[in-house]
N, CA and C atoms as a LAMMPS dump frame, in Angstrom:
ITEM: TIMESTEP
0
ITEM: NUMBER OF ATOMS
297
ITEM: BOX BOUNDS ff ff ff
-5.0000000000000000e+02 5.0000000000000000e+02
-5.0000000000000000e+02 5.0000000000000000e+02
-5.0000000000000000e+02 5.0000000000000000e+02
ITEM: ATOMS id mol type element x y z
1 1 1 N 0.292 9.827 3.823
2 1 2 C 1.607 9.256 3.569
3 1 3 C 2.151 8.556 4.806
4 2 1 N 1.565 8.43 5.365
5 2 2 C 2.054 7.809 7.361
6 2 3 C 2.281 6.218 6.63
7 3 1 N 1.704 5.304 6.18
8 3 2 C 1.608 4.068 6.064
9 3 3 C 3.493 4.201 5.247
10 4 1 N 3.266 5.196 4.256
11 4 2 C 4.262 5.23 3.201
12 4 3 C 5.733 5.329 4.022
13 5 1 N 5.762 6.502 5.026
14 5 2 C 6.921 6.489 5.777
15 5 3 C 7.175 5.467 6.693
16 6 1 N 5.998 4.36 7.147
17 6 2 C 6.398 3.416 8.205
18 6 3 C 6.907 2.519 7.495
19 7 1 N 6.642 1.937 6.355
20 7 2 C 7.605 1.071 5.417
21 7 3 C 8.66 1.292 5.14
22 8 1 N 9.187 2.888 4.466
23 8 2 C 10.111 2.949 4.538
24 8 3 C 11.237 2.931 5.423
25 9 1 N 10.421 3.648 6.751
26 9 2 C 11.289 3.354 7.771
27 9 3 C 12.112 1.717 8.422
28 10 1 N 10.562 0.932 7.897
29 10 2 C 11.044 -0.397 8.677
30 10 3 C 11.979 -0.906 7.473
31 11 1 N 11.509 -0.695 6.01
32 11 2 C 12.967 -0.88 5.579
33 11 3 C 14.177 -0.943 5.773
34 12 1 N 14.087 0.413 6.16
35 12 2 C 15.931 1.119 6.153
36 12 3 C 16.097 0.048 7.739
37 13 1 N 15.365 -0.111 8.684
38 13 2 C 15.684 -0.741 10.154
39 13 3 C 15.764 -2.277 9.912
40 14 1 N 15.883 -2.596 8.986
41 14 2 C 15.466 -4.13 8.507
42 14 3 C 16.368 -4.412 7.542
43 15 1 N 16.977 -3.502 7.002
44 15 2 C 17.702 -3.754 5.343
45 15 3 C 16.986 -4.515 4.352
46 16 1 N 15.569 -4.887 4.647
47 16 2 C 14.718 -5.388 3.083
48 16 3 C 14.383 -4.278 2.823
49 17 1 N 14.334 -4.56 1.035
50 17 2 C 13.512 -3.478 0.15
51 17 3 C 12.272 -3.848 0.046
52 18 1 N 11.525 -2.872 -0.309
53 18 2 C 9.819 -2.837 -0.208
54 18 3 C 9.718 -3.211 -2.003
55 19 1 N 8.713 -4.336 -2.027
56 19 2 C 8.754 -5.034 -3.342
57 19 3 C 8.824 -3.394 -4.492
58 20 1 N 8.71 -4.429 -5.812
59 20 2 C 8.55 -3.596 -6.879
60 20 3 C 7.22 -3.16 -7.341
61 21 1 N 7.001 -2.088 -7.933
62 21 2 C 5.729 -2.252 -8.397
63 21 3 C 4.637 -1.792 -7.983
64 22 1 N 4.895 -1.377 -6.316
65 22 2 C 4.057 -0.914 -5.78
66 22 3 C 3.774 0.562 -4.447
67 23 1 N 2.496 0.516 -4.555
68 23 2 C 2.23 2.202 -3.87
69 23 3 C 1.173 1.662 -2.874
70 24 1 N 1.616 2.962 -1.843
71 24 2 C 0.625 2.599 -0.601
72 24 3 C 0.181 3.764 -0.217
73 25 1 N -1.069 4.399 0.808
74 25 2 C -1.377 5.272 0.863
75 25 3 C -2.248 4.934 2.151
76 26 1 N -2.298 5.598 3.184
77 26 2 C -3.1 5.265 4.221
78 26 3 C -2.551 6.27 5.585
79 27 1 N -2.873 7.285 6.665
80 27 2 C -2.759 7.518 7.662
81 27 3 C -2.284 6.09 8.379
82 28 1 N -1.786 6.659 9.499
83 28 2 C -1.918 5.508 10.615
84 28 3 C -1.804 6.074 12.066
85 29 1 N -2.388 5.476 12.952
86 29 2 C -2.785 5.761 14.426
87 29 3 C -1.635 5.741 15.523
88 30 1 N -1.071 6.241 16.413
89 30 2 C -0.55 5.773 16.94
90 30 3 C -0.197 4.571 18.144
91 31 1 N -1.442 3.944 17.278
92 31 2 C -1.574 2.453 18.254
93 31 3 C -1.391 1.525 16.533
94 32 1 N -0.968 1.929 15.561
95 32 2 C -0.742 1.296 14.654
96 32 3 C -1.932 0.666 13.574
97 33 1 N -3.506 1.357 13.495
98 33 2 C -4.449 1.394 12.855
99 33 3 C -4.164 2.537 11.813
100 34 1 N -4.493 1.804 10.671
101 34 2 C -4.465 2.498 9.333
102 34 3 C -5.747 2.927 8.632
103 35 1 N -5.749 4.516 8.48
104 35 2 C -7.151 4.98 8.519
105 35 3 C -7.235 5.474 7.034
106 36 1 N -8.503 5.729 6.547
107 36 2 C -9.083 6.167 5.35
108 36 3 C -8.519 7.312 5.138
109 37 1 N -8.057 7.154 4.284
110 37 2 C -7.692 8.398 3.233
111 37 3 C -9.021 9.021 1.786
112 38 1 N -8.636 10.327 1.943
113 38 2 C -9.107 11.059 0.223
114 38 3 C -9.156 11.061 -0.683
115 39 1 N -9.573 11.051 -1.774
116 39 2 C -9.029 11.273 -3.324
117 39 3 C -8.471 9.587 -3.65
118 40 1 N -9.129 8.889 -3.346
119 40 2 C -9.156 7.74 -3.613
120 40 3 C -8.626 7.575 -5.681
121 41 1 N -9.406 7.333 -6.078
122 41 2 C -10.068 7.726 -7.18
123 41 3 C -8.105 8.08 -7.862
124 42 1 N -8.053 9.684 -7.535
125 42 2 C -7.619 10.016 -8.193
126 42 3 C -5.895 9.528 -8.193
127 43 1 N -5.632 9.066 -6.497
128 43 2 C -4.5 8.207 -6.536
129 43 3 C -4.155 6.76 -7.24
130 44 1 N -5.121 5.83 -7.316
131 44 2 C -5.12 4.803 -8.355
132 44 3 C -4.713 5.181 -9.638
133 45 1 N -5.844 5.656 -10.453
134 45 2 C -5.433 6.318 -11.484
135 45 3 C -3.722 7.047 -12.038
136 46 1 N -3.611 7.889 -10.796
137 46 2 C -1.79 8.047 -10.636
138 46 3 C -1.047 7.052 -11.275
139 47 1 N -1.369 5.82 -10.116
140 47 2 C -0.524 4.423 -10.2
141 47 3 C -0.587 4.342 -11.197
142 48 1 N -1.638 3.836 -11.332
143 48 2 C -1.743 3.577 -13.338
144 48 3 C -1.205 3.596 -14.312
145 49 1 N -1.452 5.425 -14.168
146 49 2 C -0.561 6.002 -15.212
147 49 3 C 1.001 5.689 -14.931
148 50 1 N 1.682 5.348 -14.095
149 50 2 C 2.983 5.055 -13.65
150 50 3 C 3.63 3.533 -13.42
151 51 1 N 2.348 2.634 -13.773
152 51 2 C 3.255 1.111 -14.321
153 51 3 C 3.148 0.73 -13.061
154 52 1 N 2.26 1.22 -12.161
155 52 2 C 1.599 0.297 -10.575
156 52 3 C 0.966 -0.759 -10.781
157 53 1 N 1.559 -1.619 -10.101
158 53 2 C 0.592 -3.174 -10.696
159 53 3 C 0.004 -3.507 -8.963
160 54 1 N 0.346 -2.915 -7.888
161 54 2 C -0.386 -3.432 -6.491
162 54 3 C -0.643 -2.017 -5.433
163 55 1 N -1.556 -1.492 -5.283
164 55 2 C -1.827 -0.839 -4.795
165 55 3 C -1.974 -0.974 -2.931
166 56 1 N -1.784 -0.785 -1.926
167 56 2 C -1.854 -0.97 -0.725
168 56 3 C -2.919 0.175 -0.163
169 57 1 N -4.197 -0.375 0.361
170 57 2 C -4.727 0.587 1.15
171 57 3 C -5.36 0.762 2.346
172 58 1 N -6.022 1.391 2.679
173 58 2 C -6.514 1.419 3.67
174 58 3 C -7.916 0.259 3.731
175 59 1 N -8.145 -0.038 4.857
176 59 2 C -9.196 -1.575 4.648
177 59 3 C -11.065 -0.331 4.634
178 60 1 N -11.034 0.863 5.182
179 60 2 C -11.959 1.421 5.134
180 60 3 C -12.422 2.54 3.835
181 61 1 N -11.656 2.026 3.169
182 61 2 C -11.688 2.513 1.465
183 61 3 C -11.753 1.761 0.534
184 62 1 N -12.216 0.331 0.855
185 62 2 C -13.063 -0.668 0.138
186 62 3 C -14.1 0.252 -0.462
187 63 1 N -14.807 0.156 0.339
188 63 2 C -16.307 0.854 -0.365
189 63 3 C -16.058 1.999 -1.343
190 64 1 N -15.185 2.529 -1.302
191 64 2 C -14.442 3.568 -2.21
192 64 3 C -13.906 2.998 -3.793
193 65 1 N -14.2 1.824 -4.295
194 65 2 C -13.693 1.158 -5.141
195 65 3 C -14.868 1.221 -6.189
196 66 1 N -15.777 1.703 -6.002
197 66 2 C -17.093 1.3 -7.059
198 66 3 C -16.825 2.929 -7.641
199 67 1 N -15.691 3.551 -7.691
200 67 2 C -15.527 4.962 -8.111
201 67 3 C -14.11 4.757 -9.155
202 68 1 N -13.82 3.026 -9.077
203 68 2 C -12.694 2.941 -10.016
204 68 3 C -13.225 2.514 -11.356
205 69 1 N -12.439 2.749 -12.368
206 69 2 C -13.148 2.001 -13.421
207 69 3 C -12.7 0.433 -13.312
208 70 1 N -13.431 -0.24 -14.594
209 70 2 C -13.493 -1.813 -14.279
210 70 3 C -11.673 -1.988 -14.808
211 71 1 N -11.313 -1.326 -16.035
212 71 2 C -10.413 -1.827 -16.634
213 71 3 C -9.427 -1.89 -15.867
214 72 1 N -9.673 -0.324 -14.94
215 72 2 C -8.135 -0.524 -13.844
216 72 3 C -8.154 -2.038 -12.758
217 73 1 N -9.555 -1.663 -12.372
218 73 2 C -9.533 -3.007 -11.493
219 73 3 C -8.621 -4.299 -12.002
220 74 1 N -9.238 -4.517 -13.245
221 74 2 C -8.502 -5.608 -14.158
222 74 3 C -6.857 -5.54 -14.337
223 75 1 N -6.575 -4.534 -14.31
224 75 2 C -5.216 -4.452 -14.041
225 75 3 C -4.154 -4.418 -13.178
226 76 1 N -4.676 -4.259 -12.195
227 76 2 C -3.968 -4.123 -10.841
228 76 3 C -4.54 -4.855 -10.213
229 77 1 N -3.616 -4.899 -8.765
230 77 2 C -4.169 -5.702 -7.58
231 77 3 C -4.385 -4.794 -6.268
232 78 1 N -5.357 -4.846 -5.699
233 78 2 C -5.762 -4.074 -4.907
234 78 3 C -5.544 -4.784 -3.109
235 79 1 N -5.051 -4.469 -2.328
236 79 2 C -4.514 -5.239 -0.532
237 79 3 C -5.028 -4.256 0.172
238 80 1 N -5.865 -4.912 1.142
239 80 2 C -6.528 -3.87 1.916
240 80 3 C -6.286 -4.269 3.334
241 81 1 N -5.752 -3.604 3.872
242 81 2 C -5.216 -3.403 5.786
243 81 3 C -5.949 -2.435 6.247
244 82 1 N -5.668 -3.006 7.696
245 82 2 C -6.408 -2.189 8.607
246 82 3 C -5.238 -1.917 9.932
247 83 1 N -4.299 -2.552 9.568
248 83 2 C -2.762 -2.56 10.589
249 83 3 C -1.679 -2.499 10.263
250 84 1 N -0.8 -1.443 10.596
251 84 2 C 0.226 -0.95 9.56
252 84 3 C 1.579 -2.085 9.654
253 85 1 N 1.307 -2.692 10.708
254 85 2 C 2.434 -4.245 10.778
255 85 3 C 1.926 -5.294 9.87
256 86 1 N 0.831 -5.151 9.447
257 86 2 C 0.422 -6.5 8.181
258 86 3 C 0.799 -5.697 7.03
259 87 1 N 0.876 -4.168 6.987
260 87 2 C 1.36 -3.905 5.473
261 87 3 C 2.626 -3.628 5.279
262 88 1 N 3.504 -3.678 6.351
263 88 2 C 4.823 -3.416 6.918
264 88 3 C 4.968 -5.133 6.055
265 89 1 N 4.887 -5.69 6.582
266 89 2 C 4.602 -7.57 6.362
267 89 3 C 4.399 -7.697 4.773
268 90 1 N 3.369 -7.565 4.49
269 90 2 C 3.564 -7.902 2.797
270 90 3 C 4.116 -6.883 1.797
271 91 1 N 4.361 -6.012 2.182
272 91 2 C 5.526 -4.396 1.343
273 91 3 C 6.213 -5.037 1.211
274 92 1 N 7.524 -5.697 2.333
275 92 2 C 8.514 -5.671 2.505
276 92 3 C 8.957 -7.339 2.076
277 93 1 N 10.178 -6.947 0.982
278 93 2 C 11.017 -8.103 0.212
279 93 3 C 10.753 -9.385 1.366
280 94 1 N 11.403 -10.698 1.303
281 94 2 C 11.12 -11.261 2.176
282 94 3 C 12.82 -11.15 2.832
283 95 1 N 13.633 -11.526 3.934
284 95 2 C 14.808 -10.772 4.387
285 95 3 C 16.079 -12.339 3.844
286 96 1 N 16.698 -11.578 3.058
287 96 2 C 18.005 -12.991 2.51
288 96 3 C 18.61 -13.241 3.493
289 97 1 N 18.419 -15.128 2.939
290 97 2 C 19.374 -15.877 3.586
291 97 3 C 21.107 -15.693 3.311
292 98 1 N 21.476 -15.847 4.18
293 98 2 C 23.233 -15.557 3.871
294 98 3 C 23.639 -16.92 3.402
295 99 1 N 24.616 -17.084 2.961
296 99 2 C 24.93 -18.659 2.576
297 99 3 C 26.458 -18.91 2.937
């Protein structure tokens, strides 16, 4: 859940919201590398079942994808990082212009 709390955090420090739709899952380093996580498999599936259309993960849990079925693939979109400031970066709403 490390990836999960650094978004939220940069949220709340940023005032953008983290898009709709989507779940992230990944450790992260304290030099800001986002590491492989467990139970791959069974967290997608989660999403799934819960109306997840973009999943965020870790970039070393690619190879972990031939354990999904095809249909989910087909349904979702899968973003794979390896740096928790590029997923900080596409999570997060883009920040409103004032007018």
């Amino acid at each position: 859940a490390g990836i999960t709390m650094a978004v939220a955090l940069a949220s709340l420090a940023t005032g953008r919201r983290v898009k709709d739709k989507i779940a992230m899952t990944g450790e992260i380093t304290l030099r800001g590398q986002v590491m492989a996580i467990g139970g791959l498999k069974e967290k997608v599936l989660a999403a799934y079942r819960h109306g997840i259309k973009t999943v965020v993960l870790p970039m070393d849990n690619k190879k972990d994808m031939v354990d999904i079925p095809p249909e989910i693939k087909k349904a979702m979109t899968f973003k794979f990082f390896d740096d928790a400031y590029d997923v900080i970066r596409f999570a997060l709403e883009p920040k409103k212009q004032r007018s």
